[in-house]
N, C-alpha and C positions, 0 to 999 in steps of 0.2 A: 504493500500500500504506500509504504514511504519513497519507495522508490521511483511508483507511478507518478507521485505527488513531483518528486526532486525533476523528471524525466520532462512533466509539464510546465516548470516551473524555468526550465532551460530553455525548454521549445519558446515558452513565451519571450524569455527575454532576448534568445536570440535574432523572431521576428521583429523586435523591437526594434533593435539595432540594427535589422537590414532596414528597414521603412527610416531609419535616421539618414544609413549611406544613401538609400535610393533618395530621399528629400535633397539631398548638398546636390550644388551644382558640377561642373564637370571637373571646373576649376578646385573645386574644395576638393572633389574625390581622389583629383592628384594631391593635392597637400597630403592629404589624410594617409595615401598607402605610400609616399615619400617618408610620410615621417616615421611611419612603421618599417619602412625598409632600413630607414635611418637606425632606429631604434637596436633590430635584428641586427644590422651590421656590428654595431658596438658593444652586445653582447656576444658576438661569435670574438671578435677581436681579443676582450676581455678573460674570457673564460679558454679559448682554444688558439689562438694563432699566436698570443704575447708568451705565453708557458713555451709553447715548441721552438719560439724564436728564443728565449733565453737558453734551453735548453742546447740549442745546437751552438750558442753564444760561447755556452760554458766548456762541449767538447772540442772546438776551435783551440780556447786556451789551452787546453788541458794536454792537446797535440801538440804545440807551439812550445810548451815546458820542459814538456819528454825530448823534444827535439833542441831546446837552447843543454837539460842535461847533458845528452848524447853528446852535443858538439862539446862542450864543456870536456869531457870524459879523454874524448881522443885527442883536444888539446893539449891535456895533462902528459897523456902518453907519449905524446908528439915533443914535447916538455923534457921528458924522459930521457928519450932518445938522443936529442941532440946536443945532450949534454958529453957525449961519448963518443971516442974518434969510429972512424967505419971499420975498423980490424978488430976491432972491440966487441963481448958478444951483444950488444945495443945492436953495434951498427951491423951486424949480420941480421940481429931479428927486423931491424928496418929493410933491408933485401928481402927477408924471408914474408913480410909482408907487402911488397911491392911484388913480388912472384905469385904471392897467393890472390893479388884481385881481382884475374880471371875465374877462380874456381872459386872466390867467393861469390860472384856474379851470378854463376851457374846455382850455387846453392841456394843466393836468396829465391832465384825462380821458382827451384822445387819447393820451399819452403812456402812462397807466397801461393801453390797449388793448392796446398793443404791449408788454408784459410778456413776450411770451416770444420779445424781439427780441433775447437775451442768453443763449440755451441755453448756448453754449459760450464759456469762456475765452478762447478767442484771440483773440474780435471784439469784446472791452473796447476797442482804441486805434479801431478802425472806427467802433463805436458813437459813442465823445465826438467822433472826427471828425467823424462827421453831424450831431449836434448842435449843432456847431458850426458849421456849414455854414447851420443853419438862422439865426444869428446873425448878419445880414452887417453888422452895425458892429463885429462883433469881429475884431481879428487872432491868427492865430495864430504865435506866437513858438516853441514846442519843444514836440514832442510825440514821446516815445518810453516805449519798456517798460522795468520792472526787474527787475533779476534779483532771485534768492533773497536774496540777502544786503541788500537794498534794504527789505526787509519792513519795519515799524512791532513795534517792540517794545512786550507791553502787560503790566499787570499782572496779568492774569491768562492762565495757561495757554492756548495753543494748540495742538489736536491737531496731531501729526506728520501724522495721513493726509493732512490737507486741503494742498491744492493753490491756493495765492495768484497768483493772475495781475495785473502791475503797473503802470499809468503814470503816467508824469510829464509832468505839462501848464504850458502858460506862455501867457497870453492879455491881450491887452492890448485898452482899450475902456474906453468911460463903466461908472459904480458900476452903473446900471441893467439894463443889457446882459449884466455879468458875475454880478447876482446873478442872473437870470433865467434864465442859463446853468445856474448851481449847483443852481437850484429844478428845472429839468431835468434835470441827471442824478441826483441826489434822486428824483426821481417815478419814472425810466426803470428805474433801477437801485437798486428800493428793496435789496437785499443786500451793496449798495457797501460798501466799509470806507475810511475819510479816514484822510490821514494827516498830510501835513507841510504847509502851508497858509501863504499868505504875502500879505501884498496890501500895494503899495509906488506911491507917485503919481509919473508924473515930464512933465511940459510938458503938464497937464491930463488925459493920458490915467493910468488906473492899468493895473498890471500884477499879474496871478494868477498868483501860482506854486502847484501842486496836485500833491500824488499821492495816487493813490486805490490802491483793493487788490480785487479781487473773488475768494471762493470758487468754485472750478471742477471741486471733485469729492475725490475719494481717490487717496495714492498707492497 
């Protein structure tokens, strides 16, 4: 019965309000669905296009940082190197890496194949373990995941929804090995987000200490 009532009570007021639009003239009927369109535009903007636009705002940066790291990283090593004559074992690994940038070439292709080797968050620690694996002058010293509170804090805003999945790595091995490492999960994992980075020498070998960060969705 209430519903008949509510049902009637609609009908009526909707005839209302068409006998209002049919009364305006041509000229008002344009104002009237101008301003409604007006209206609808500003709420699509508000609620759907400003969030996506910040959104893609924020993975611009977040690209643009991983990549001032990176360059940062192999300046250091670049750093390194030239502090050491070319007979030196410096200046042999600087050969050894002017040799190897064909075959690094080749590797990030196949690596950039397997793009969607990283669908899901949980198989970030799998992933660097394989990589690693393919490494076999590298040792692996500590590899585990971090929690939430382990995040990288940045300057600029990160949405709540997104969903960071974490670990922390520790590998020890010649400068060559470990950067080649890095230039791999780089190509693997172009969405990666760097975080706390360390590299420290001790009885010829150096040691990486890394944690990285990957996007895995919404909460």
């Amino acid at each position: 019965m209430n519903t008949t009532r509510l049902k009637a009570r609609w009908q009526t007021s909707w005839q209302t309000q068409a006998k209002r639009i049919d009364a305006l003239s041509l000229r008002e009927r344009v104002f009237l669905f101008l301003s409604i369109a007006l209206v609808l535009a500003a709420v699509l903007d508000q609620f759907l296009i400003a969030p996506l636009t910040a959104e893609q705002a924020l993975a611009r940066q977040n690209q643009q940082r991983q990549a001032t790291e990176l360059k940062t990283l192999r300046q250091q090593f670049a750093e390194a190197t030239q502090l050491n004559s070319a007979d030196s074992p410096q200046g042999q690994l600087r050969a050894a890496i002017r040799a190897a940038q064909g075959e690094t070439l080749e590797l990030d292709q196949q690596l950039q194949q397997r793009s969607g080797l990283l669908d899901n968050q949980s198989q970030l620690p799998e992933v660097m373990g394989r990589l690693l694996r393919q490494q076999g002058r590298l040792t692996l010293v500590k590899l585990q995941t971090l929690d939430d509170a382990a995040l990288p804090q940045s300057g600029s805003a990160t949405p709540s929804s997104l969903k960071w999945r974490g670990v922390e790595l520790q590998v020890s091995g010649d400068y060559l090995d470990l950067m080649r490492y890095l230039a791999e999960l780089e190509a693997a994992l172009p969405t990666l987000r760097w975080g706390e980075l360390r590299l420290s020498s001790d009885s010829g070998r150096a040691l990486l200490q890394l944690q990285v960060f990957l996007v895995g969705g919404r909460t």
